[in-house]
N, C-alpha and C positions, 0 to 999 in steps of 0.2 A: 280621751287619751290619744293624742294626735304625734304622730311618728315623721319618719322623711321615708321617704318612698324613690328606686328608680323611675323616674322619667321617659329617657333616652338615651343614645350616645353621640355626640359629636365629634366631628372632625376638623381640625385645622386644615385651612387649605391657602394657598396663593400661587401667583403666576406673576411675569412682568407683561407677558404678552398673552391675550387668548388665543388659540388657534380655531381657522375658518370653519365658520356653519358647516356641520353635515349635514344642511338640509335649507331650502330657500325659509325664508321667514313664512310665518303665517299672517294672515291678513288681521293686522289688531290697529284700531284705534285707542292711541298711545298719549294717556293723558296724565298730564305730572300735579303733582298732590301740591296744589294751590291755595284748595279750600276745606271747611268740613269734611263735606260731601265724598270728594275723596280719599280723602285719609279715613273717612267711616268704610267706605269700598274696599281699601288695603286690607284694615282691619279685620274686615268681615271674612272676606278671602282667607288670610291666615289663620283666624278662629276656627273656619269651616276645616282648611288641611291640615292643622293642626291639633284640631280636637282643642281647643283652647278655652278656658271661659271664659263669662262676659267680661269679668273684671280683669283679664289681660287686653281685652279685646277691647277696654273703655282707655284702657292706659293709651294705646296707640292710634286713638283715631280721632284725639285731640290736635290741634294746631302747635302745641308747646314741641313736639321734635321737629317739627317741619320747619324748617328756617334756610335761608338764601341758599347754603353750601349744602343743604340735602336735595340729594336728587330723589323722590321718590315716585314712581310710575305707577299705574294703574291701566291697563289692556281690557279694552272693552272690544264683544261681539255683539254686533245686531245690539248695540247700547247695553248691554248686558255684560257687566264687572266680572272678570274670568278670570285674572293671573294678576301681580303683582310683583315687584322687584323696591329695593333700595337702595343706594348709596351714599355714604356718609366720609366726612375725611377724618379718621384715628389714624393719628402720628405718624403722618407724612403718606398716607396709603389710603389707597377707595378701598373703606369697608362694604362688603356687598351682605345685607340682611332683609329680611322678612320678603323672601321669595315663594313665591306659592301662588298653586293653579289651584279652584277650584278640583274636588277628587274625580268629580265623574268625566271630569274633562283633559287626564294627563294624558302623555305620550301626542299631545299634537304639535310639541317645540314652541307654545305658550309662554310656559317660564324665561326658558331659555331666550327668546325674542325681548319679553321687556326686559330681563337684566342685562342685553346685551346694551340695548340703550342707556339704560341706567347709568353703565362703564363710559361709555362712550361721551355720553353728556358729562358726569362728572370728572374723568380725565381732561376734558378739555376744560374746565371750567377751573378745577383742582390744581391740572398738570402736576398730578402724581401717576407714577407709571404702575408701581406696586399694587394689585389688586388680592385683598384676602377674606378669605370669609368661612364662616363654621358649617359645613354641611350634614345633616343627618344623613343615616344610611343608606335614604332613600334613593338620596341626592347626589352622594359621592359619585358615583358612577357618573353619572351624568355631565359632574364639573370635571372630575378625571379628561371623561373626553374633548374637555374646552379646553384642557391645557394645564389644568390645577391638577398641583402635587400637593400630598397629605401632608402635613406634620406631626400636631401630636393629636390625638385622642381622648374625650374625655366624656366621663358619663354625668347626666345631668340628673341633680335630683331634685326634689320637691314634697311638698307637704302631703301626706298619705291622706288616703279619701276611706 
């Protein structure tokens, strides 16, 4: 007897402009989701920050999302898959989704760094100004200081375990 259970909470967020790094970039080799292999990397990454299971985690690390007008990144250290970012174009706007550092590895401006490119790539590609995207709690803050304001709020639910 299987129930819905809360999840999380989300936040609406968007900006037209981000405002500058509070911090120099970190050193990432910044490589955009081309093939399998990376899109397995994204995957994995989100799985791990997320607590995800496999079977989300098989959904996005196929080639079927990845197509010409996504931008998706993957940040490597010392060739070792750390952080991730996405950007997609929903209705005239860069969606930015499935961001996430590895856990033992936040607060070194990771995330931050490849969704910056992420923007940046698909702005120019897009030439959509409008950037929005759903932040957990974790995260609010962090977009906050790039320049995103909230909007609405919504809790997520899912299948009880």
């Amino acid at each position: 007897d299987e129930g819905l259970a809360y999840v999380m909470n989300l936040t609406g967020m968007a900006t037209n402009r981000m405002l500058p790094p509070r911090r120099p970039a970190p050193a990432l080799e910044l490589r955009r989701i081309t093939n399998v292999a990376t899109a397995t990397d994204l995957a994995l990454i989100n799985g791990h920050a997320y607590g995800m299971g496999q079977e989300i985690v098989h959904c996005i690390c196929n080639m079927d999302l990845w197509r010409d007008d996504s931008f998706g990144y993957v940040g490597y250290v010392d060739g070792k898959a750390v952080t991730a970012a996405a950007a997609f174009p929903v209705a005239g706007t860069v969606y930015i989704a499935l961001v996430a550092t590895l856990p033992d590895l936040h607060g070194r401006g990771y995330a931050e760094a490849v969704m910056r490119h992420a923007v940046e790539q698909a702005q120019a590609a897009m030439g959509y100004e409008r950037i929005v995207l759903h932040a957990s709690d974790m995260g609010r803050p962090v977009y906050a200081a790039m320049g995103f304001e909230g909007t609405t709020r919504v809790a997520i639910i899912g299948p009880q375990h």
